[in-house]
C-alpha positions in Angstrom: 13.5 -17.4 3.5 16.6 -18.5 1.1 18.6 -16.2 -0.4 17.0 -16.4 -3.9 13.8 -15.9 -2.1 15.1 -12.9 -0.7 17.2 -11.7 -3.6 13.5 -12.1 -5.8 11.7 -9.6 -3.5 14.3 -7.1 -3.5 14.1 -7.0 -7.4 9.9 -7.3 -7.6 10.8 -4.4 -5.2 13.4 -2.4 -7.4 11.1 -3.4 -9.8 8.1 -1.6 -8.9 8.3 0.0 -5.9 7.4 -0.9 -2.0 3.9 0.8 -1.8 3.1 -1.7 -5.0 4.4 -4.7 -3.6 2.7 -4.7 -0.5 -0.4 -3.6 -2.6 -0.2 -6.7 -3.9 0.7 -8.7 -0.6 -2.7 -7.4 1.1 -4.3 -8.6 -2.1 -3.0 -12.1 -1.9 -4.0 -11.6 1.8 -7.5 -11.5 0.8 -7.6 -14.2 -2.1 -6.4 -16.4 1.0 -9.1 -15.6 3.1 -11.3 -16.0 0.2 -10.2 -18.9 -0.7 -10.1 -20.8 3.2 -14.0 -19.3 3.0 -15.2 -21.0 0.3 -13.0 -24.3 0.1 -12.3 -25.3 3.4 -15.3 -23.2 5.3 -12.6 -22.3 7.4 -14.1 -18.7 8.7 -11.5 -18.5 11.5 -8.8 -18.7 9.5 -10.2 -16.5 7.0 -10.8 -13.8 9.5 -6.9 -13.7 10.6 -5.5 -13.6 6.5 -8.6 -10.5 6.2 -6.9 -8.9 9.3 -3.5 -8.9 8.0 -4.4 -7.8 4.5 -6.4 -5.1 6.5 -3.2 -4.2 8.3 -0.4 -4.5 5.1 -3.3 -2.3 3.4 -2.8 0.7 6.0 1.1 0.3 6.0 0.9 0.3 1.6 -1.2 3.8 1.9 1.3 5.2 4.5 4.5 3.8 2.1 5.4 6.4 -0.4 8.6 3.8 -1.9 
């Protein structure tokens, strides 16, 4: 990751907060899986981009930042 990369999600983090971020992450997560599903019919792939936005999901509703 560059530093402007870097220095972007630390302000979309100032911004508006951890728990929202990674919210947002495990939403993008799932427009992924979506997205290899109906495109590429790639259900394997799919299934590992569902499993982490299950996972970021569970660490969001634990994150109080």
């Amino acid at each position: 990751m560059t530093t402007e990369t870097r220095t972007a999600l630390e302000l979309l983090v100032d911004a508006h907060g951890l728990h929202e971020v990674l919210n947002e992450l495990a939403v993008i997560c799932g427009e992924k899986a979506e997205h290899l599903r109906a495109n590429w019919q790639d259900g394997a792939s799919a299934r590992a981009w569902d499993a982490e936005s299950l996972r970021i999901g569970k660490v969001a509703g634990r994150c109080r930042l």
